[in-house]
Structures are given as structure tokens and as C-alpha cells.
VMD Tcl script that draws the C-alpha trace (Angstrom):
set ca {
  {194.03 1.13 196.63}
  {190.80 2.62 195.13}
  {189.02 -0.43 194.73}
  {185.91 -0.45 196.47}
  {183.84 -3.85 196.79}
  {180.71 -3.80 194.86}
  {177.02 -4.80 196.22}
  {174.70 -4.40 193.44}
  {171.23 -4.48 194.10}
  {169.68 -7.42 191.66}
  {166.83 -5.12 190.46}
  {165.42 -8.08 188.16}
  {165.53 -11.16 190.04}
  {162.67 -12.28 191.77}
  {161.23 -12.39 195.02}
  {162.12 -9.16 197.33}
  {165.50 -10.79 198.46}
  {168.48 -8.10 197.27}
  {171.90 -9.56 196.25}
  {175.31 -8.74 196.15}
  {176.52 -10.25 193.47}
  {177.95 -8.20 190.78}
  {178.78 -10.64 188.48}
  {175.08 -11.73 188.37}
  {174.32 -7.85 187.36}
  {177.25 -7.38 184.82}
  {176.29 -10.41 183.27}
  {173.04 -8.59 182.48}
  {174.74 -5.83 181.12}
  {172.89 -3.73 183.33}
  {173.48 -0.08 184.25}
  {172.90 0.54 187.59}
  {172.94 4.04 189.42}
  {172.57 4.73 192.66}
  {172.10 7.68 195.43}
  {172.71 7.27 199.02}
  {171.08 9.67 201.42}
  {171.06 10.16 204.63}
  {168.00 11.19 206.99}
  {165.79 10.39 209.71}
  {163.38 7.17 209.93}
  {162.16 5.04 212.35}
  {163.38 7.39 215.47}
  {167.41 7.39 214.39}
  {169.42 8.70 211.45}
  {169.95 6.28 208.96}
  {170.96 5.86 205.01}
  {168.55 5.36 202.18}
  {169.77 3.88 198.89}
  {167.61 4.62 196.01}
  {168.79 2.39 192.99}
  {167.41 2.91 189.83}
  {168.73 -0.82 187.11}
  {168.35 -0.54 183.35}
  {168.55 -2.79 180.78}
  {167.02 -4.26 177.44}
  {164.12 -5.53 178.93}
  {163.39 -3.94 182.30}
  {163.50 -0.85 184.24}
  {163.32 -1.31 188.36}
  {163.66 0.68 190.99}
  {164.58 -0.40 194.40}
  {164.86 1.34 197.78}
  {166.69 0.32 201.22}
  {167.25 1.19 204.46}
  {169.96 0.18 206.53}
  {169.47 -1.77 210.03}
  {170.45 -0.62 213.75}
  {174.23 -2.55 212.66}
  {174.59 -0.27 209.14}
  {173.75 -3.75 206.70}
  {171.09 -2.89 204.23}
  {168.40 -4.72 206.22}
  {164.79 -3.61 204.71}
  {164.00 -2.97 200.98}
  {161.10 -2.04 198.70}
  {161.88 -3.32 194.56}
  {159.76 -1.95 192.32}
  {159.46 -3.21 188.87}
  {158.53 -0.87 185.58}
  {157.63 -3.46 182.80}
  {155.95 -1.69 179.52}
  {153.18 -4.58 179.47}
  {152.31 -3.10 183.36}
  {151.21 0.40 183.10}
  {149.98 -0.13 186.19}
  {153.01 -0.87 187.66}
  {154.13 3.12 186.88}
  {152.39 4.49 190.06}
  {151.58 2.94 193.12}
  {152.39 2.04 197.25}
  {154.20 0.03 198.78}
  {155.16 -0.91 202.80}
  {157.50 -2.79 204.59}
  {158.80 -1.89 207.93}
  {161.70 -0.91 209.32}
  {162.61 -1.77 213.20}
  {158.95 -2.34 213.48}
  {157.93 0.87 212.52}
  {155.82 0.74 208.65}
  {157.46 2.58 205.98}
  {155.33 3.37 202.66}
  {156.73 4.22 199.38}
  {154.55 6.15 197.01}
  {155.55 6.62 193.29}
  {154.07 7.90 189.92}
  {156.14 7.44 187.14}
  {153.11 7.64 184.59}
  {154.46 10.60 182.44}
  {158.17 10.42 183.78}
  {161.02 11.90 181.54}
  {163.69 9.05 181.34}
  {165.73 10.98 178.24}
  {167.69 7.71 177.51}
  {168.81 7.43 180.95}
  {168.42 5.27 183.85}
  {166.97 7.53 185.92}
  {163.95 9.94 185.44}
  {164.64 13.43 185.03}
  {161.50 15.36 185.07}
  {157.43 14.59 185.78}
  {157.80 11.93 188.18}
  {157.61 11.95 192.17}
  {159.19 8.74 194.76}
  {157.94 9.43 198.04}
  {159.20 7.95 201.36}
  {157.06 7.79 204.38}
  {157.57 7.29 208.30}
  {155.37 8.68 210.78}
  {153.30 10.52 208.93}
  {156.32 12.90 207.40}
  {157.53 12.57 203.96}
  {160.89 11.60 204.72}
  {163.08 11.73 201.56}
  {161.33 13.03 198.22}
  {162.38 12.29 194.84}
  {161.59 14.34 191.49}
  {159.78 17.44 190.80}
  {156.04 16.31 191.17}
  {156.09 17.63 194.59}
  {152.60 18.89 195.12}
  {151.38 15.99 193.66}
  {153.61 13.61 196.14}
  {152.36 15.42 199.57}
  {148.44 15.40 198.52}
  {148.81 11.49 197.30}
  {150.68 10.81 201.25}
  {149.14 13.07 202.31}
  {151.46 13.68 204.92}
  {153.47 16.46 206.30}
  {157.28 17.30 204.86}
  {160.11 16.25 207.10}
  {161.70 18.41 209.73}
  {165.03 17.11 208.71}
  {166.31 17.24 204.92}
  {167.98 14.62 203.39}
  {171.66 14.80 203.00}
  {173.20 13.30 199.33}
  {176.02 11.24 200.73}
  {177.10 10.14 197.40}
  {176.09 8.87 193.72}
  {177.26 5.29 192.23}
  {176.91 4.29 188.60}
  {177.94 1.44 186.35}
  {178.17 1.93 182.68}
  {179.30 -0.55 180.22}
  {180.80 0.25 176.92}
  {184.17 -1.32 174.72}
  {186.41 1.46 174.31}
  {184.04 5.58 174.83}
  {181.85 5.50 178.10}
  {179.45 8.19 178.01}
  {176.84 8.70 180.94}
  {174.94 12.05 182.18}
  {175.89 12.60 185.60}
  {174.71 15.73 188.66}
  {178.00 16.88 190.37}
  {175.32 18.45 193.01}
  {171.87 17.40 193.97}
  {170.21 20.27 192.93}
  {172.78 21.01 189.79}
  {172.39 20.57 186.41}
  {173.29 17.49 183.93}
  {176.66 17.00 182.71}
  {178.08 15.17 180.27}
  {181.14 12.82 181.14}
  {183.06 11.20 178.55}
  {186.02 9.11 179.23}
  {187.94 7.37 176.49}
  {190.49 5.00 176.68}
  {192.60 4.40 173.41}
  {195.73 3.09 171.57}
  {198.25 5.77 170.80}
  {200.95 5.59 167.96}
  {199.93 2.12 166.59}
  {196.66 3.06 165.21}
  {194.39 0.59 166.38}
  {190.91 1.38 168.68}
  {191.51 -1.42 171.13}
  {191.17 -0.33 175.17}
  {193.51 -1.53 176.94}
  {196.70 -3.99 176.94}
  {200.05 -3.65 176.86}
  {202.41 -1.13 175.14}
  {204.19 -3.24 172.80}
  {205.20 -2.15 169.55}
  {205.56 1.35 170.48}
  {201.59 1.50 170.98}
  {200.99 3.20 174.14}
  {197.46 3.15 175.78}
  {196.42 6.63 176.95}
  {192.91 8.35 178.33}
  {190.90 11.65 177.52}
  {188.31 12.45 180.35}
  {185.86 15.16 178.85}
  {182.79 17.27 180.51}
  {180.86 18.54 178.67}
  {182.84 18.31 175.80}
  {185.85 19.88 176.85}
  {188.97 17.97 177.77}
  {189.72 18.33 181.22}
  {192.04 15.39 181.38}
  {194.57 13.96 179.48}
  {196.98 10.56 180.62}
  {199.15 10.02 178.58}
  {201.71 6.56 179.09}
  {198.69 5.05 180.53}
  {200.43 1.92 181.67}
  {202.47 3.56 184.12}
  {199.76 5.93 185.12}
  {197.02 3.30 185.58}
  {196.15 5.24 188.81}
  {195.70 8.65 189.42}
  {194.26 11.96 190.39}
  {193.79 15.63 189.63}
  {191.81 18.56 190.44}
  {189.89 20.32 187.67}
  {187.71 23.59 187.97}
  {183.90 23.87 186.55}
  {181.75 26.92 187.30}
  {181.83 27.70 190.89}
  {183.29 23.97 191.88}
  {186.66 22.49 192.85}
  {186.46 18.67 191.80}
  {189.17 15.89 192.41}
  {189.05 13.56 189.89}
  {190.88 10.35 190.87}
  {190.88 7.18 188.47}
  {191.89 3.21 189.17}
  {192.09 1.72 185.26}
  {194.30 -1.32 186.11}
  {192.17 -4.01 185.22}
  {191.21 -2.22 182.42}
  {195.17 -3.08 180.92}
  {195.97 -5.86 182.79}
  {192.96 -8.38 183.69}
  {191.02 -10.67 181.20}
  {187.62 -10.43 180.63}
  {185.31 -8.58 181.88}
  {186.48 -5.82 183.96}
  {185.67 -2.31 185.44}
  {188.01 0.94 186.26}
  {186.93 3.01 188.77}
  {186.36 7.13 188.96}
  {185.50 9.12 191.64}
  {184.66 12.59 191.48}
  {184.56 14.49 194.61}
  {183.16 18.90 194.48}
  {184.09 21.41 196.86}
  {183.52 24.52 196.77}
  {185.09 27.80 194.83}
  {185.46 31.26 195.27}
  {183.15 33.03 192.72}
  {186.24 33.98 190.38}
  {187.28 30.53 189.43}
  {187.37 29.85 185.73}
  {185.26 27.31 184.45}
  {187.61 24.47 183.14}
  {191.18 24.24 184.11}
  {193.28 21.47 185.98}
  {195.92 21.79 188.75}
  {197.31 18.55 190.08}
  {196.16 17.34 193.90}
  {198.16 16.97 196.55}
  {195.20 14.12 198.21}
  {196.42 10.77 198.40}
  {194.61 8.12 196.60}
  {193.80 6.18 199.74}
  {192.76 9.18 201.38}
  {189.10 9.58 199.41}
  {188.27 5.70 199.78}
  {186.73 5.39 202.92}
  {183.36 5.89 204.31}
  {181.64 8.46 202.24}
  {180.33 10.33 204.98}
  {180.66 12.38 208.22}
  {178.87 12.63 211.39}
  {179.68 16.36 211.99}
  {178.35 19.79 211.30}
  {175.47 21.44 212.46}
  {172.54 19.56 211.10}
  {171.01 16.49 213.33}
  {171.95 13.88 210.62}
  {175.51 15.55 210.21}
  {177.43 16.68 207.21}
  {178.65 14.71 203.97}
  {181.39 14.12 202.53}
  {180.24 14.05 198.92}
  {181.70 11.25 196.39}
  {180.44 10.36 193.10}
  {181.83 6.81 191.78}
  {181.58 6.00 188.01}
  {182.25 2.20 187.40}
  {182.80 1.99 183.70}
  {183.31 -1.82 182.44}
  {185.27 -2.70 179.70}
  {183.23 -4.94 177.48}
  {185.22 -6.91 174.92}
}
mol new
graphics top color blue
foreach p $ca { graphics top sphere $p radius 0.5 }
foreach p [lrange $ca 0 end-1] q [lrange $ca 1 end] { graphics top cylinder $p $q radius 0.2 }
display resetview
């Protein structure tokens, strides 16, 4: 099984406490995206989730650090509210094991481009013993003279990328396959074939058969056809200089009431430089194969080597 349990940081609710409940978030109608990273703070390598929440009201930002036991124990929210400028740069602290941890941002002039996160002319800084320990955006000049502190001897590792979209039938989101890549465009379409109508989902009665078009950048890369027997999935498809498995759970998508989410991970590895740049092979990888932790502990850097995942949640809205 691909399904994964969901804790969704509430971005909007108040006080500093985070929660896991979803339903509290998809209620909202929020789009939530986070990046997990993995670095050293507080004497011992540990995971950072930055989560950036979206929706018609609000903007946030929140950032947490898991505990000695691997529970997201410490957090910093941040709130970006239009009738607070001031709110768009600051400090904050909390500690971690003890230790103080300050997180500096300026998101004065940031590039959002529609999106939930920034994509230009912004800076998130996090601090620990006087080394900037995981830097966000391009504003980097700007980030170590504010701090004023020293860059890390240890770079942050990605460990993986988590979004939730929301849309009825098309879900459309900009997504990084690699942390220092460029923006893609994912489109993934789930529709009604033979009988005419638009509607996502159901059964196949009356010779309509529900099938799905997964497109990057434009260009079909995947095509499921007899989606009701193929509500779960996975194949490998080639862009630029990258291998990526694309596996897909849509089952509750067809067969569940109300509001409900498929899931889609998309997992890179490298290519040889004379790949093409969009084809598809099928995988041999088993489903339950890419659903476990996200990371490793090998390789040769002190923090180890990751396992890269990105997971789109796309719910079904009626």
C-alpha cells in the first residue's frame, strides 16, 4: 500500500502548538508544501521541516525540528498577513535540547508567482551555534550579514518534498525534481472516457471508463487507461539527464465519498548524459518498495545520503 499517514502542520491556528490533523487543514482548503532536510543542530544530525500553508486569507510559514526520539518536538510558525508588513522580516528563537535556535527571515520583496512558496528575493535563515545551519532562498549575502554568523560545515541534505493541492477534476502545481533544478510543470488529469461527461472519478458503468493523463511540462508522459483496474501504479519516465519513477495510489479517488486525496510520488535518479528527454519504460520496483522512510544513513557525508521522494497529494474536491 502507498498510503502514507498525513501530519499537516496547522499553519493558521493559533498559539505555537502544531497539529496533525488533516482534516482540520483540508477543510481549509489549504495547500500545503513541504521540504524535509536533513543537517546538523544542537550537537546531532537531525531533520528540519520547512512548511510553507496557503490559502484565501493567509500565508504562514512554519519550521520544526525533530527531538532525540525522531517526533517533531520544537517549532517556529510564522505568520505573513497583508495588514502586517512587519510580519515579512524578522527573528525568532526557541530551543532545541536546550540549545537556542534563531530563525531569521525577510520576505519583504519575495517572488511568490502564484505559488505557495517564494521563488526568488527572499532569504529563511536557521541558526545554532553561531553557524547558519540550513539557508533558504537566494538573498544569501543578505542572510549571513543580518545573522551574522558563519555558514555551516555540513550542508543540508533534501530528504524529500510533500505537497497538497486541491482541485475537482485538472491538478496543476509547479514542482523542483532537484533542489537546485528548475520549475516544472505537473499536470495530472483524471477524466471520463467514452461517455462524455468531465466527472473524476466513479465507476465504469455505461461503458464510461475513468482514465488519467500525467503531463510535465506539457508533454504527456503518462497515460492509464481502464483506470478502475489500474487504480495503482508505477512507471519510469526520462526528463533531461534524470531517471524518475512515477508511482500513483488513485483509489479513493473512484471509490470513497467525499473528500478524498490520491497519492504520487516521484522519485529521480540519475542518467547517463545520452538519455532523451521524455520517454517511459515500465519499472520493475514494487509499490511497497518506495514507501518507507525517505531516507538513508549511508554515504560519505556526516549526515548520510538521501533517498530522494517527492509526494504530490492531490484531493478531489466535489
Amino acid at each position: 500500500m502507498m498510503q502514507e499517514q498525513i501530519g499537516i502542520p496547522a499553519c493558521f491556528s493559533s498559539g505555537e502548538k502544531v497539529s496533525d490533523d488533516g482534516a482540520t487543514i483540508t477543510r481549509s482548503g489549504q495547500n500545503v508544501f513541504m521540504s524535509v532536510y536533513r543537517t546538523k543542530l544542537a550537537d546531532q544530525c537531525r531533520l528540519i521541516t520547512v512548511t510553507w500553508c496557503k490559502n484565501l486569507l493567509l500565508h504562514g510559514l512554519s519550521i520544526s525540528v525533530e527531538g532525540h526520539e525522531g517526533e517533531i518536538q520544537f517549532t517556529c510558525k510564522i505568520e505573513l498577513k497583508p495588514w502586517y508588513f512587519w510580519r515579512k522580516h524578522g527573528s525568532k528563537r526557541f530551543h532545541v535540547d536546550g540549545k537556542p535556535v534563531d530563525v531569521f527571515w525577510d520576505l519583504k520583496v519575495a517572488k511568490f508567482n502564484g505559488e505557495t512558496e517564494p521563488s526568488s528575493d527572499y532569504y529563511v535563515a536557521v541558526v545554532c551555534d553561531d553557524e547558519v545551519v540550513l539557508l533558504l532562498g537566494n538573498l544569501r549575502k543578505e542572510a549571513f550579514r543580518k545573522t551574522g554568523c558563519r555558514p555551516s560545515l555540513i550542508d543540508p541534505i533534501l530528504i524529500s518534498r510533500k505537497e497538497h493541492i486541491f482541485g475537482k477534476r485538472k491538478f496543476i502545481t509547479r514542482l523542483k525534481f532537484h533542489d537546485k533544478g528548475g520549475l516544472h510543470e505537473i499536470s495530472i488529469e483524471c477524466k471520463n472516457r467514452g461517455g462524455g461527461g468531465g466527472s473524476s472519478g466513479g465507476s465504469s458503468g455505461g461503458g464510461v471508463e475513468p482514465e488519467m493523463e500525467i503531463r510535465i511540462d506539457g508533454h504527456l508522459v503518462i497515460h492509464v487507461k481502464h483506470l478502475q483496474w489500474k487504480f495503482r501504479g508505477n512507471e519510469s519516465i526520462h526528463l533531461n539527464k534524470a531517471r524518475i519513477e512515477v508511482y500513483w495510489d488513485v483509489h479513493d479517488w473512484l471509490f470513497s465519498p467525499g473528500l478524498r486525496h490520491a497519492l504520487f510520488i516521484f522519485k529521480p535518479t540519475p542518467l547517463s548524459a545520452s538519455s532523451s528527454t521524455f520517454s517511459t519504460t515500465s519499472s520493475p520496483l514494487s509499490l511497497s518498495s518506495q514507501t518507507g522512510s525517505t531516507s538513508s544513513i549511508e554515504g560519505p557525508t556526516a549526515c548520510g545520503s538521501p533517498d530522494f521522494c517527492l509526494f504530490l497529494y492531490a484531493w478531489k474536491v466535489e
